[in-house]
N, C-alpha and C positions, 0 to 999 in steps of 0.2 A: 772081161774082168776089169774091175776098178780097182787100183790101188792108191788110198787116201794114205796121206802123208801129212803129218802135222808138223804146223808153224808157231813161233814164239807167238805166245798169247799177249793182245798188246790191248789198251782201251779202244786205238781208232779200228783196229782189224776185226774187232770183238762188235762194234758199236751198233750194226745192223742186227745183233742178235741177244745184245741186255749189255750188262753193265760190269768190268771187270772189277773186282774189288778189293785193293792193293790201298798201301800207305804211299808207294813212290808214287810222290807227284800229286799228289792228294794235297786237299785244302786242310789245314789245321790252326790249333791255338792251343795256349795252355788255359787248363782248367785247374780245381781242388789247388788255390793257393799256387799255380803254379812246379804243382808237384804231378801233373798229368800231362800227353798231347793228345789234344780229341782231332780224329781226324773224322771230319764231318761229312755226312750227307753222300756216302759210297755208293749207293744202289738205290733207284726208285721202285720200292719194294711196292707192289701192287695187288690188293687182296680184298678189295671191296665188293668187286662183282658179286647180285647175289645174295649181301649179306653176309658176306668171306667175312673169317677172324685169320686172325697170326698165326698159326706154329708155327715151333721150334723144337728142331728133331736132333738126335744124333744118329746118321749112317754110318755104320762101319763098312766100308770096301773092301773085297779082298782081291789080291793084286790079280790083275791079267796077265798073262803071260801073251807077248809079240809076236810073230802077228796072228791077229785071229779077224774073223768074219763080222760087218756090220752086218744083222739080220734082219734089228728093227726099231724104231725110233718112236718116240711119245711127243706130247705136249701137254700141255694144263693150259686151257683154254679158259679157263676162269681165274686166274692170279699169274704173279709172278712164282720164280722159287731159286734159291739163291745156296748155294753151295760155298759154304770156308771151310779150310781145311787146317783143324787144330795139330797138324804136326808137320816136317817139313820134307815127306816124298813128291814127290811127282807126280802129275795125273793128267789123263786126257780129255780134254772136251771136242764132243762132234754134233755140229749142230747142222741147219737148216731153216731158211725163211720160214715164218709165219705163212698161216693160208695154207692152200693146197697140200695132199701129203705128199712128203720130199721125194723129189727125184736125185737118184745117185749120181749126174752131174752136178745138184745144189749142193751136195755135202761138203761142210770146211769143216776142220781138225785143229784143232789149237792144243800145244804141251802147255799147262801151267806148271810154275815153276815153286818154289818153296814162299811162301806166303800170299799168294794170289788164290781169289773168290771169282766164283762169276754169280750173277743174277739174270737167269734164262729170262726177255720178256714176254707176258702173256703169247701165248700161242705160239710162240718159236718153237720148232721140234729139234729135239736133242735124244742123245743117248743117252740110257742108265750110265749110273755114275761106272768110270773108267782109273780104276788106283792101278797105281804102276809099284814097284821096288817094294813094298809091305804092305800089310791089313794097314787103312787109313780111317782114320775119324772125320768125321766132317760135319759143323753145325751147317743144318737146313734152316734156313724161312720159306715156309710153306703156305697155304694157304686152307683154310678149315672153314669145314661151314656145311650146308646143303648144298645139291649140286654136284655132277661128278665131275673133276679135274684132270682126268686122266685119258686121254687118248692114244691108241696106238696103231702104229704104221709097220707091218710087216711088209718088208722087197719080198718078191718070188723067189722062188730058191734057183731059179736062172741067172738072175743079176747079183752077179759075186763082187763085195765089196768087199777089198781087205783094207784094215789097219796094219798100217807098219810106219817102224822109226825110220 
């Protein structure tokens, strides 16, 4: 048995698996007469493959209850896709290198914190969305178009992964 344990989600700890998408620390300026701060250019959002267009979704999460079993892991192999979270609970991200499907020694676990995104890149494998403390909203950029985006990696039910704080 594997027990994954997540760490404060940071940019450089994140950086092997997309792009964390936060205002701390971020590059800005004011816009609109100085009545705005844009903070600019957060995620290299990737959706061309293909022919890819944009969406833009709204998830609703509902929370997980601690701990429970990592079973199985995706990727979109054709775009990126990019998770903010319009309210201020807590949620987990559990990702996995690009390539090969993950082995449960590759898995890392990151807590986001109350205003932190991430942008999974192409091919990186991750878990379904992870809400913690309440039902959470969360704007997606996705990636649309022809083409399927969705792959997925089921462990054997021998290799027990748990999640826990």
């Amino acid at each position: 048995m594997i027990t994954l344990k997540p760490r404060p989600l940071t940019r450089e700890g994140f950086a092997p698996f997309g792009d964390v998408i936060e205002t701390q620390g971020a590059g800005h300026y004011p816009i609109n007469e100085g009545t705005t701060e844009r903070f600019h250019d957060l995620a290299a959002v990737d959706i061309a493959e293909s022919g890819g267009r944009t969406l833009i979704n709204i998830f609703r999460g509902q929370p997980r209850e601690l701990p429970f079993a990592i079973r199985m892991m995706e990727r979109h192999p054709l775009g990126s896709q990019a998770f903010i979270p319009t309210g201020p609970h807590l949620w987990l991200v559990v990702v996995s290198p690009a390539g090969e499907p993950p082995k449960s020694s590759d898995l890392r676990a990151f807590i986001a914190g109350a205003g932190q995104g991430v942008n999974y890149h192409r091919g990186v494998w991750h878990h379904p969305l992870i809400a913690l403390e309440a039902v959470s909203d969360f704007v997606v950029v996705d990636r649309g178009g022809e083409g399927e985006n969705c792959d997925e990696y089921w462990f054997l039910e021998s290799e027990e992964i748990i999640l826990s704080l």
